[in-house]
N, C-alpha and C positions, 0 to 999 in steps of 0.2 A: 297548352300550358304545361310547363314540368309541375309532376306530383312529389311535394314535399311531402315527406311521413308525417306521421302522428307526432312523435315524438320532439322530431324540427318545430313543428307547428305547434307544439305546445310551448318549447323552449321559447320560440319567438314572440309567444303569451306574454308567457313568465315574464321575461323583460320588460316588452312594454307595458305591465302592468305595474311593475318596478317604478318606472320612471313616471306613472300616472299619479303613483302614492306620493311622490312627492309634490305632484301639482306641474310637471313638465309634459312634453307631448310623447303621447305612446312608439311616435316615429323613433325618437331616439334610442328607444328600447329595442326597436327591427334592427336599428344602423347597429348597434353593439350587438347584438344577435350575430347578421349575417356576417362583421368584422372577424367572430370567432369562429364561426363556424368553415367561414371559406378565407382565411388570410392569406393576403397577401394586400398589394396597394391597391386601392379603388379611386375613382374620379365620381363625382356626385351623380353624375349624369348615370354612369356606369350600376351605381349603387340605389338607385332610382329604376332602371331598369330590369335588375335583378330580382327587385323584390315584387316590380310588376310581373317577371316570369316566375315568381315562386305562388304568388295570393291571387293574380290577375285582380280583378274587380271587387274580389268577395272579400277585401283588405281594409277591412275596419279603420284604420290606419290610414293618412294621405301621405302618397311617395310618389307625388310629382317633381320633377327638380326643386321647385321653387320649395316645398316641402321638407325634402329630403337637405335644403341651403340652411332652412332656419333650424331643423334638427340638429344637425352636425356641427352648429355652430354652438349649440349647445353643449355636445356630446365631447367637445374640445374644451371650451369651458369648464368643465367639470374633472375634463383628466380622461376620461377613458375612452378619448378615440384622438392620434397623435395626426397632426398635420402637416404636411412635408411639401417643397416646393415651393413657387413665387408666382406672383401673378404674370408673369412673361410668359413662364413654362407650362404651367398650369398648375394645379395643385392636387396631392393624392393624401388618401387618408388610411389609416390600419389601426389597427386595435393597441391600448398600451397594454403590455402586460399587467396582470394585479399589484404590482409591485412598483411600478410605475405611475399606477391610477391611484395607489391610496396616497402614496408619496405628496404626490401635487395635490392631490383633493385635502389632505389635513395641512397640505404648506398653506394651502388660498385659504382654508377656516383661519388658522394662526396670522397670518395676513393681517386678512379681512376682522380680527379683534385686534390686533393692534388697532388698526386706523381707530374701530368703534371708541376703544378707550382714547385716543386722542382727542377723540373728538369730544366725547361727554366732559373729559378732564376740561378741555376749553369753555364749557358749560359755567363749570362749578368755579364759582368767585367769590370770596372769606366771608360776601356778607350775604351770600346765598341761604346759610342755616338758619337767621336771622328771617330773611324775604321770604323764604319758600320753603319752610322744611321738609314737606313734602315730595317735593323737586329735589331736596339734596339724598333724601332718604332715597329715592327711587334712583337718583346718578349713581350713588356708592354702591345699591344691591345689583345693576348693572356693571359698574366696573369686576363689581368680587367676581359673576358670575362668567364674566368675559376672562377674566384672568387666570381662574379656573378651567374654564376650557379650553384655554391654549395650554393650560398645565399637562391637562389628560391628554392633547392633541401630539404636544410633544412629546411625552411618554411613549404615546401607540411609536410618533417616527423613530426613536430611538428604540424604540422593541422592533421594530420589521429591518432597521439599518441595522439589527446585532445579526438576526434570524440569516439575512440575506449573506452577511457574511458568514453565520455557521455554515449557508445552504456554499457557497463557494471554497470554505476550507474543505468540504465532505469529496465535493468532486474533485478535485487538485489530489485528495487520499488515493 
């Protein structure tokens, strides 16, 4: 078995501990670990493999393919592991950059509160205040708070779309 250091093996903590606090599998914390640490393209299989020669057995963690399939389909989901290729070819996976992962992660929150507010908006009907004021009270403190976070969400995108250009005007100096 290769010996991964301490500090690999912490980092590789670190994450999938990350990804446990939100209620997801600690794998997908390994798959974003070893993406950064050893980049380049990986195949599931390959990335399954790797981390059975870094933990072998003593990997808290399950990184059997079938594992490592439902991890990563997560880790794409989310933005921070990019997916490339076709089911003909096969398919390889690599790290996004941070810049590319928050991008798509506050695009899919922004998203994903539009649809919500369409959806409560379809709820509420003129004679709902009347039938359920309860129900109208709680659609509207949902809408504000949904509108609101896409307020703040699109703020961060348009603060890291400024930043990313200052960070490319600086190198072109």
């Amino acid at each position: 078995m290769f010996k991964i250091s301490t500090a690999r093996n912490q980092f590789f903590e670190v994450m999938a501990e990350f990804w446990q606090e939100y209620g997801l599998p600690g794998t997908c914390g390994y798959i974003d670990a070893l993406l950064w640490l050893e980049p380049h393209d990986w195949s599931q299989a390959a990335i399954s493999d790797r981390l059975k020669e870094l933990f072998g057995n003593k990997n808290q963690y399950p990184v059997s393919i079938s594992s490592i399939n439902r991890a990563i389909k997560i880790n794409v989901h989310y933005g921070t592991v990019i997916k490339e290729g076709s089911h003909k070819i096969g398919y390889t996976y690599r790290v996004a950059t941070d810049s590319d992962m928050l991008t798509g992660f506050f695009q899919r929150f922004i998203d994903l509160n539009s649809i919500m507010i369409e959806k409560l908006q379809k709820i509420e009907t003129p004679d709902l205040k009347n039938e359920d004021p309860n129900l109208k009270t709680a659609i509207n403190v949902q809408i504000k708070g949904l509108e609101m976070y896409s307020q703040f969400l699109e703020y961060g995108l348009n603060f890291m779309k400024e930043k990313e250009r200052d960070i490319g005007n600086s190198r072109e100096e």
